[in-house]
N, C-alpha and C positions, 0 to 999 in steps of 0.2 A: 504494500500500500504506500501511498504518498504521505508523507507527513510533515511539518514545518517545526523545526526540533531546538531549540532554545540550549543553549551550549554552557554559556557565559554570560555573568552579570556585563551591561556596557550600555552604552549612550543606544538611544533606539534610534535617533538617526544613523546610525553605525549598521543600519538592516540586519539584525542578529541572527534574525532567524534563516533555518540553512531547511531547504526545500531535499528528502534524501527519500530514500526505499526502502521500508523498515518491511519485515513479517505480518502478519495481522497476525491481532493477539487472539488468543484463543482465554474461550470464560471459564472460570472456575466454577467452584460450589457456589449454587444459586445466582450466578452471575450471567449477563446476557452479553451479548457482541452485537454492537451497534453497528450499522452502518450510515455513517455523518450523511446530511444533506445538505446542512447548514449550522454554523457555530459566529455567534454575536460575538463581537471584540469588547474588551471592556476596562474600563481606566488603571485595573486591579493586574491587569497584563503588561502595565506601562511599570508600574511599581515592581511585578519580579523581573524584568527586563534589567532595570536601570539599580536593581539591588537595595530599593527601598523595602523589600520583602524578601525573604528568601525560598527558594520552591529547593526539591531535589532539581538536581541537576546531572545528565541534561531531561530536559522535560519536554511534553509534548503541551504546550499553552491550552486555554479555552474554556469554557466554563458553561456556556449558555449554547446547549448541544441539542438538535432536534435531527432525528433518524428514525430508520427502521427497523427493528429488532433481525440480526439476519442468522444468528444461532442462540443455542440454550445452553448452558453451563448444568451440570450434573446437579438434580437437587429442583431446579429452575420452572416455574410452571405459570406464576401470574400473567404473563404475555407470551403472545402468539409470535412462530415467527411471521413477518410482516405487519405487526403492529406497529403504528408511530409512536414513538415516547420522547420526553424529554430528561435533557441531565443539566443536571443544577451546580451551584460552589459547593455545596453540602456532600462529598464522597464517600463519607463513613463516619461515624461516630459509636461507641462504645456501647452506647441503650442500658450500661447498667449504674451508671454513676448518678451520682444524688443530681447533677445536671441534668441528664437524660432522662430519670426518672421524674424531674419536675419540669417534662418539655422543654429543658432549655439545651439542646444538645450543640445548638451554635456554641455553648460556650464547653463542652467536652476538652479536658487536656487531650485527648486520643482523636479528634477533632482530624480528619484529612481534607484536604482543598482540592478539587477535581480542578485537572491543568494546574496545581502546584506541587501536591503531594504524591499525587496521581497525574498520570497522562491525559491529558482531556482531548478538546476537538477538532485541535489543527490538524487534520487526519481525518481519513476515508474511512477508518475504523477504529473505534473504543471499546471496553469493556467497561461495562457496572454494576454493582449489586442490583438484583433485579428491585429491591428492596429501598434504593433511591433513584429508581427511574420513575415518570410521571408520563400519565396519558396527556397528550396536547388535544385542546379543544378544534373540533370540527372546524368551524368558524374561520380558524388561523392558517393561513400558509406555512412550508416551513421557515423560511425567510422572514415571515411577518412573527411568528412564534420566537423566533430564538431568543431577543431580548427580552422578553416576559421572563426567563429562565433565570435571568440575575438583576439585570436595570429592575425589570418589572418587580420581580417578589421582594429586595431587597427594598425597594421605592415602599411597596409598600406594610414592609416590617418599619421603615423612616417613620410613613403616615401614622401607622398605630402607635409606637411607639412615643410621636409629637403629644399623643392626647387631643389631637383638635379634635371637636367638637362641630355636629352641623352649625354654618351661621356666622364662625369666626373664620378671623382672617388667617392665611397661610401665607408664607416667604418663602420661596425658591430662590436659592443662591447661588449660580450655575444655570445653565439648562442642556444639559446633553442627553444620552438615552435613557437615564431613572429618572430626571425632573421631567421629560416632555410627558412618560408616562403616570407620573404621582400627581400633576397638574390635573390628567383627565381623572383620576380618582376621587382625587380631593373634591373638585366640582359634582361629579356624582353622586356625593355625598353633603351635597348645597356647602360647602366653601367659597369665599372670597380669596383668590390666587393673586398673588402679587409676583412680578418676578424681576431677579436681579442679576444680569449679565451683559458683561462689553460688547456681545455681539449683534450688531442690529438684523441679520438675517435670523438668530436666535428668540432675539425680540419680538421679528414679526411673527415666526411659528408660534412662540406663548400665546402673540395676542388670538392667532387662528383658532387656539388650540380653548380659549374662554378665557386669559388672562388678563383681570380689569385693569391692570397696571403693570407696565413695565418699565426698568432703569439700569442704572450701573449699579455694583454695586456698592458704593458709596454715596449711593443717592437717597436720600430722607422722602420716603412715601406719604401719600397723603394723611394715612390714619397707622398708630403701633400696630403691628401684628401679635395675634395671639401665643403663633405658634411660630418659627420657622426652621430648615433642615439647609442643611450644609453641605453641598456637593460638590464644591471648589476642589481643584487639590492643594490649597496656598493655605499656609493657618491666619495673614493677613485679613483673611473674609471674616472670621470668628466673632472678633469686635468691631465690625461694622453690621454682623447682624445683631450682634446683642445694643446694639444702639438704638435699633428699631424696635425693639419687644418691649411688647406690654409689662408691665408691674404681673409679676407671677410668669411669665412666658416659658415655654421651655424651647431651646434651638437644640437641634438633634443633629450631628456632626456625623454625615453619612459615608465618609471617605475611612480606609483601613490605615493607610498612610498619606499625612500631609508632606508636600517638596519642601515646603519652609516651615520652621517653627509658629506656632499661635506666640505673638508678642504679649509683653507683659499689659496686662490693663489695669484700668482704676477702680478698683472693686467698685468705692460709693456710686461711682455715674453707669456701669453697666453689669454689675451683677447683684445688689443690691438690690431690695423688695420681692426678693423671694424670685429672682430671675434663676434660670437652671440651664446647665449642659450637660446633654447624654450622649453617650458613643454608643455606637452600633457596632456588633461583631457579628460576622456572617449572618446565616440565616437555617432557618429549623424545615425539614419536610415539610412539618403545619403549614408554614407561610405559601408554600410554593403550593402545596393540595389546595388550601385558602384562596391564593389570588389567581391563579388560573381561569375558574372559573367566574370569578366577579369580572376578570377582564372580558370573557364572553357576553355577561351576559350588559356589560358597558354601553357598546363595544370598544373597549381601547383600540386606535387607530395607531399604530408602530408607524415611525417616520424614519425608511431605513436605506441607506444605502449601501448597494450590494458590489462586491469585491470574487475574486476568485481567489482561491488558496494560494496562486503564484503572487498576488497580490497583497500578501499578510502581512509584509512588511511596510508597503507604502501605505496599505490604511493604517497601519498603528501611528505614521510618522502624523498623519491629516488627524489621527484624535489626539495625541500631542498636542497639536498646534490648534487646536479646536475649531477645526475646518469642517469638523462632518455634521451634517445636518439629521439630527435627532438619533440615533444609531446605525454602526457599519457594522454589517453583516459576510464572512464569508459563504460561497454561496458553492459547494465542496462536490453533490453527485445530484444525481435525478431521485424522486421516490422510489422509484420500483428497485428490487433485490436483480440481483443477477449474482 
């Protein structure tokens, strides 16, 4: 099989990734073999790249996998072969630690990262516990499907996680492939979307997408927001959203690693009155079983632009440089098995 194989930590302009002819893996116990159609790119691939995270190495990237089931692993029997499934960042976790037993297995020590820990979807074929693959909705293309897989569920682990409420306001800080689709959640759920990013092509998608206000983000909005989420990768953004939040607000910082430090702030002027910051670490099966189908029955509209696997490297450099317009997708085989 083709696969796009990540070697070394280094600059992503430097095109890391090396295009080579590996085996197709074969599944283990209760494990399926996927065949890629399509695999979302996602800013968490700029971070093992550039050695702000570390994966095993070398690794196969990818995280937001939609394919066809095209063998069974001994044990194996929830999916058919030729079923469409999805694979997520979530690749394994423990199920028996006081985390996993209180649903929180994003935060599992034994915790594995599909495309970090594991080999994920730069590649015509993957393997995964049958046990963390997901049905994708009719509704979805694969291409249109794939960032539901991470932008989408992890967006909306952000959303729950903010505590908004129908009726109050929400802050978008960023807008790349989790804010364009947490914007359409949040509205669904009668929110006021505010959005704050340098990009004016960016801008006009928010406003398409129901944003009653967009800016930079170091621009003062008409009214505080209740709630707002952090998708930047600069820790610069941190205290220019907590500038805007309400008395009680909480801003949920959705990025794994920030490129720059969050600078020192002034307690009394922006964390004062009970103002709060939370961090997000991955994401749990729930989330993804959860949003799936809320995104059907929406419909979340995926804004994606599509890449061929020879092409993995020059899309990462265009999400870099924040050139792609709502998510880039590689776009890897056809449906059908052969």
């Amino acid at each position: 099989m083709k696969a796009q194989v990540l070697k070394r930590a280094t600059l992503v302009e430097s095109s890391p990734l090396e295009l080579v002819e590996l085996p197709v893996p074969q599944p283990g116990r209760k494990e399926i073999l996927v065949k890629v159609t399509a695999c979302g790119l996602c800013h968490t691939e700029l971070d093992e790249i550039e050695g702000r995270l570390t994966p095993k190495l070398p690794v196969i990237l990818g995280h937001e996998i939609v394919g066809r089931v095209a063998a069974l692993g001994k044990g194996a029997g929830k999916y058919r072969i030729g079923d469409r499934v999805g694979i997520a960042w979530i690749h394994s976790a423990c199920g028996k630690c006081r985390f996993c037993r209180a649903g929180l297995e994003n935060l599992c020590t034994e915790f594995k990262a599909t495309g970090c820990d594991a080999d994920g979807g730069y590649a015509e074929y993957t393997v995964v516990s049958e046990d963390f693959a997901y049905p994708i909705p009719a509704r979805f293309s694969d291409v249109q499907a794939a960032p539901l897989l991470c932008a989408g569920a992890i967006g909306y682990r952000d959303l729950r996680l903010s505590g908004i409420k129908p009726g109050q306001t929400l802050g978008l800080f960023g807008f790349g492939a989790s804010a364009h689709i947490v914007l359409q959640i949040a509205k669904h759920q009668g929110c006021e979307v505010f959005v704050f990013t340098r990009g004016e092509e960016h801008r006009q998608l928010a406003r398409q997408l129901g944003a009653i206000w967009t800016g930079n983000p170091e621009d003062v909005p008409p009214q505080k927001l209740d709630c707002a989420i952090d998708f930047t990768p600069v820790g610069e953004t941190v205290p220019m959203a907590l500038n805007v939040l309400e008395k009680g607000g909480r801003l949920v910082v959705a990025v794994i690693r920030k490129r720059t430090p969050i600078p020192p702030m002034d307690y009394a002027h922006l964390l004062w009155d009970e103002r709060e910051i939370k961090s997000v670490a991955n994401i749990t099966r729930q989330d993804v079983l959860e949003f799936l189908p809320l995104a059907a029955e929406i419909p979340i509209l995926t804004e994606v632009e599509e890449f061929s696997l020879e092409q993995a490297n020059d899309a990462l450099i265009l999400l870099k440089e924040g050139k792609v317009r709502g998510a880039a997708v590689l776009k890897i085989g056809e449906g059908g098995l052969k």
